[in-house]
C-alpha positions in Angstrom: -4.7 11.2 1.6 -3.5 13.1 4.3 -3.1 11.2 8.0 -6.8 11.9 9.7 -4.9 10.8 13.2 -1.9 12.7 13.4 -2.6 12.7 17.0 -3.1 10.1 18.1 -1.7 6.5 17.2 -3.3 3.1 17.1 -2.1 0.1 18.8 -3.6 -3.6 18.7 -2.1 -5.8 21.2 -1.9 -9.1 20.2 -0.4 -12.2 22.3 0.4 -13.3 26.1 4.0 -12.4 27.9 6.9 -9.6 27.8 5.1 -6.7 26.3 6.2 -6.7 22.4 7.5 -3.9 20.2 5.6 -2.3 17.4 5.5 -2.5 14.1 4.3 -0.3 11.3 2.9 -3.3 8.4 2.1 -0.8 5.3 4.7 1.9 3.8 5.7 2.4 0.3 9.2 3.4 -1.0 10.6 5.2 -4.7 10.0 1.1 -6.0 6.3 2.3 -6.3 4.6 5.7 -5.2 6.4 6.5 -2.2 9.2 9.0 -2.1 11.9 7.6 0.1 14.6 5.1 -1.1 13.8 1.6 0.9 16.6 2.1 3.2 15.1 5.4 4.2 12.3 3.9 5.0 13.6 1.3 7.4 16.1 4.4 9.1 12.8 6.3 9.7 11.6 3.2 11.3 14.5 2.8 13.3 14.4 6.3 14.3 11.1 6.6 15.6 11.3 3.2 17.6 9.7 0.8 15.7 11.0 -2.5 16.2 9.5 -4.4 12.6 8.5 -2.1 9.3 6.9 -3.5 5.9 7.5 -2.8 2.9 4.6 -3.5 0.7 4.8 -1.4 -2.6 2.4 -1.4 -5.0 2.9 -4.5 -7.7 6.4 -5.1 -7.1 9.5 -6.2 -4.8 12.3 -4.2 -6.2 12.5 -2.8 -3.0 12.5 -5.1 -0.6 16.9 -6.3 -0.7 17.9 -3.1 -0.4 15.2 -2.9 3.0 16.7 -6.1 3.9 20.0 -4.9 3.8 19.3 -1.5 5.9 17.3 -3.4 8.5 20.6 -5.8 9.3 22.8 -2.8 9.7 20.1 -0.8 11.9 18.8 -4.4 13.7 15.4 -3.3 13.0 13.2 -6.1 11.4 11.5 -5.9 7.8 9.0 -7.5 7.3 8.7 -8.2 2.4 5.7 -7.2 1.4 3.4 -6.3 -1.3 0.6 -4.4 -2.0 -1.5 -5.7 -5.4 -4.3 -4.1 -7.3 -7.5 -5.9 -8.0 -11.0 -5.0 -8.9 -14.4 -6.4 -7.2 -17.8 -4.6 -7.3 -16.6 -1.9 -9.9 -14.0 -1.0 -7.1 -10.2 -1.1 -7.0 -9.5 -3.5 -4.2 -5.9 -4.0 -2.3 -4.5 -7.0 -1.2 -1.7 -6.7 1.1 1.2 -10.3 1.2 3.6 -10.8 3.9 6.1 -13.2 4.0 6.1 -14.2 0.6 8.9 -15.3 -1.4 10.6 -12.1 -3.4 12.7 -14.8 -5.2 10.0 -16.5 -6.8 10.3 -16.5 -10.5 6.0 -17.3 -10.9 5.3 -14.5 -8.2 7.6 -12.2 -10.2 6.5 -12.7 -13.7 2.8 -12.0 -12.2 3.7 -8.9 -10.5 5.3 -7.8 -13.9 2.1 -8.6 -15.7 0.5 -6.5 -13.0 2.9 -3.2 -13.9 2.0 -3.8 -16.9 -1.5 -3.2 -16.9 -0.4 -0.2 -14.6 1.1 1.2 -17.4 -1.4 1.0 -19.6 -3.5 2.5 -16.8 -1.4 5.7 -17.0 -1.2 5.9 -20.8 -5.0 6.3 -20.7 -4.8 8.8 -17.7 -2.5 11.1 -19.8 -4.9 10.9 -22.5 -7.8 11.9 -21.5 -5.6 14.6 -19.1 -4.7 15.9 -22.5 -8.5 15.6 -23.9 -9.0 18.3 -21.4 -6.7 20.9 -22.3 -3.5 19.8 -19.8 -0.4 19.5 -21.8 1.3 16.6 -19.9 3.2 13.5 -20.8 4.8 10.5 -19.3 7.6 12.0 -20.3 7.2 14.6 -18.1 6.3 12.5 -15.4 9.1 10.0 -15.7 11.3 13.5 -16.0 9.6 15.1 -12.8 10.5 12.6 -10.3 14.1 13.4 -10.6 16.0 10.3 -11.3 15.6 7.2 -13.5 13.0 4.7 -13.4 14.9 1.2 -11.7 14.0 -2.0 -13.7 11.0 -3.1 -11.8 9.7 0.0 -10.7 6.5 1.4 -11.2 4.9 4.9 -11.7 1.7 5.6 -9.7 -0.9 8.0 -9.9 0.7 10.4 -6.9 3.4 10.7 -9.8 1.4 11.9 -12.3 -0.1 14.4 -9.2 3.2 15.7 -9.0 3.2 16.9 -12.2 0.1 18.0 -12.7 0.7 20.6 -9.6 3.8 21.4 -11.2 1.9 22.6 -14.5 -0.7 24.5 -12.2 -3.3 22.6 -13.4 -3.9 21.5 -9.6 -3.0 23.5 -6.2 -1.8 20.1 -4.5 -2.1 16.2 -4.1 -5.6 16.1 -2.7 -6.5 18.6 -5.4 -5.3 16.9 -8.5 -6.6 13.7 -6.9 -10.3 15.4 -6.3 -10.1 16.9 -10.3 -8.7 14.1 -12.3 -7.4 11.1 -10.3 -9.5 9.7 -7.8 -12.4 7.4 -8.2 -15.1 9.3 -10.2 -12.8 12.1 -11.2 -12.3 13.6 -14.6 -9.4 11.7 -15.6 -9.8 8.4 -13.7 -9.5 5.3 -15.3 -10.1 1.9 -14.2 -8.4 -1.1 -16.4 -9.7 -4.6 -16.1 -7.6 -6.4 -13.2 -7.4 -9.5 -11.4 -10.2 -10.3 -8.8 -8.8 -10.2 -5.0 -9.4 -14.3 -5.1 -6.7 -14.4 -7.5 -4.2 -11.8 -5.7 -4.3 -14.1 -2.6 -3.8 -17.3 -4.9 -0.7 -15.7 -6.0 0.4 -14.5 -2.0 -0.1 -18.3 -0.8 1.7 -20.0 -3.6 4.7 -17.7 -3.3 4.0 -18.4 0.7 2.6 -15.3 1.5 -0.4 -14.6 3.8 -3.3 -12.3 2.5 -4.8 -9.4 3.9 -7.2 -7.1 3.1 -6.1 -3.5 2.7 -7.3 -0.3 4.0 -11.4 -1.8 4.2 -13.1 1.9 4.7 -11.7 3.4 1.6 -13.4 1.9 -0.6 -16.3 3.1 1.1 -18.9 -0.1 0.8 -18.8 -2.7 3.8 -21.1 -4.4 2.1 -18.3 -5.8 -0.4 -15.8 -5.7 2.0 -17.9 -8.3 3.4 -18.3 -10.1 0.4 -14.7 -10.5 0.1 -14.0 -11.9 3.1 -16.8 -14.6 2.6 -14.9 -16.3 0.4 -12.0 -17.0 2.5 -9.3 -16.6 0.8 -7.9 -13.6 2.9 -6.1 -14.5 6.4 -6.1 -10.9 8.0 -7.5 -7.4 8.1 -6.0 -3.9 7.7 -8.0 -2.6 11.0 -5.7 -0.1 11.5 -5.2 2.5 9.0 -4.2 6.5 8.7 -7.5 6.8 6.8 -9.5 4.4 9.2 -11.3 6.6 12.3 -12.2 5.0 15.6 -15.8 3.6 13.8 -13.8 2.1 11.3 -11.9 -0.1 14.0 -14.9 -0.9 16.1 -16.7 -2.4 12.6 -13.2 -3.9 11.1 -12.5 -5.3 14.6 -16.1 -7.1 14.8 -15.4 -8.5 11.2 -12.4 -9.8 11.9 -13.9 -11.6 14.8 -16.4 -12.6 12.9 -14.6 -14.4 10.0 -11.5 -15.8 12.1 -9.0 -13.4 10.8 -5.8 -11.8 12.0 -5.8 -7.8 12.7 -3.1 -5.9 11.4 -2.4 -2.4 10.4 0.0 0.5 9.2 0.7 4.3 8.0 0.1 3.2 4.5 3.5 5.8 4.5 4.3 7.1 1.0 6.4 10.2 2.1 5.9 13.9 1.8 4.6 15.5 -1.3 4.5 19.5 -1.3 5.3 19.0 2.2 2.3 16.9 3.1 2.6 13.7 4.4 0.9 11.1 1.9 -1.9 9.1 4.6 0.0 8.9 7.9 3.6 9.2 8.8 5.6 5.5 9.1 5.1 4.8 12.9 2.1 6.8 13.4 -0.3 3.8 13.3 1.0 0.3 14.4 0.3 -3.1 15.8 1.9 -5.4 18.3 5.1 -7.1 16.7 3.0 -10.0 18.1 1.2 -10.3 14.7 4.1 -11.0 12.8 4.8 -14.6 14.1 0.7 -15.3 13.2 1.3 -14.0 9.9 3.9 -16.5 10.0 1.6 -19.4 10.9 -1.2 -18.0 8.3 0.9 -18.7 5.3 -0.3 -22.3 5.0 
């Protein structure tokens, strides 16, 4: 969880003439798991250069006016986003939208149907936390991350790592992730989701483009590649804070191979415990290039 390339950063260049600015195309805000309000997000941007940041929370837009709104002020262009959960292969699978439509009353009542199954997700997460002697609630967690939950918003697993290192039962994030939270661990739990297919239905009819998130997490290129096959994706998260230099070589050749656009981001979230959650926002970016072909790829 922590950024593997803290020193170095990644760049794709992508286009002909003056040489463009960069953009960082994944970071999360206090709308999902991230710790920063959205217009914190977009000053950090601004700060460190950027010229485009996305937001792309998990399940939900909440976030994305207020971004809007900072990005005017600063002149610093944001990019709405989303980041949705989906299942394939026994896997949870990412799909990252751009450009879609935050207005959309369809593309909203899905994402809520989306939180939903989130919260569920959690619920089951406390319980068996609780079926192994941690005394932990949602209450606590809701309590623990210091202010009240905004219509909309949703309450991730890092959340529920924050309080489970504030009840000792875990020294930090990547521990409680390791004991109970990640894939495999004690108190992991997958519920049924929609297939990634589906997740870039919804990005196209609320004119969005589709990309595949973070492809070397999940740890099975095999799949990755299965999910590409079927077309329905238009880019490629080549560039990541947990990717490595093999990672871009293979992600590179797929996206060659299946005609799709290369993009890439921090996958930002903030500092927890002072750690920074994957990368810092800025630390890995593309060419502001892309954002006119994620433009074009929404039809």
């Amino acid at each position: 969880m922590e950024d593997k390339n803290n020193d170095s950063e990644h760049t794709q260049g992508i286009g002909e003439g003056p040489a463009p600015g960069r953009c960082d195309l994944h970071s999360h805000t206090q709308a999902s798991d991230g710790m920063q309000p959205p217009a914190e997000n977009v000053r950090l941007a601004y700060e460190k250069g950027l010229a485009a940041v996305a937001i792309t929370d998990h399940d939900t837009v909440s976030g994305i006016a207020e971004a809007l709104e900072a990005g005017r002020r600063l002149g610093i262009t944001v990019v709405p986003g989303v980041e949705i959960s989906t299942r394939a292969g026994g896997k949870e699978i990412h799909v990252l939208g751009y450009y879609i439509d935050t207005e959309q009353e369809l593309f909203l009542s899905r994402l809520e149907q989306q939180r939903n199954t989130r919260l569920g997700r959690n619920e089951a997460i406390i319980d068996k936390l609780r079926g192994l002697g941690i005394e932990i609630s949602m209450e606590q967690v809701l309590s623990g991350m210091g202010r009240e939950l905004k219509p909309d918003e949703s309450v991730g697993r890092p959340h529920i790592a924050d309080e489970l290192v504030r009840l000792g039962a875990a020294a930090d994030m990547r521990d409680a992730f390791d004991k109970y939270l990640a894939e495999g661990a004690a108190a992991y739990v997958s519920p049924p989701r929609i297939t990634p297919e589906t997740a870039c239905r919804w990005i196209l009819e609320a004119g969005g483009a589709a990309v595949l998130a973070h492809p070397g997490i999940y740890g099975d290129d095999e799949l990755v590649r299965k999910i590409l096959e079927t077309g329905a994706l238009r880019g490629i998260e080549v560039y990541h804070s947990d990717h490595g230099p093999a990672e871009h070589d293979r992600y590179l050749a797929l996206a060659e191979e299946f005609g799709l656009l290369v993009t890439g981001g921090s996958d930002f979230h903030g500092a927890r415990q002072g750690v920074i959650f994957h990368g810092d926002i800025g630390s890995v970016h593309v060419s502001t290039a892309v954002l006119e072909q994620l433009k074009a790829a929404r039809s």
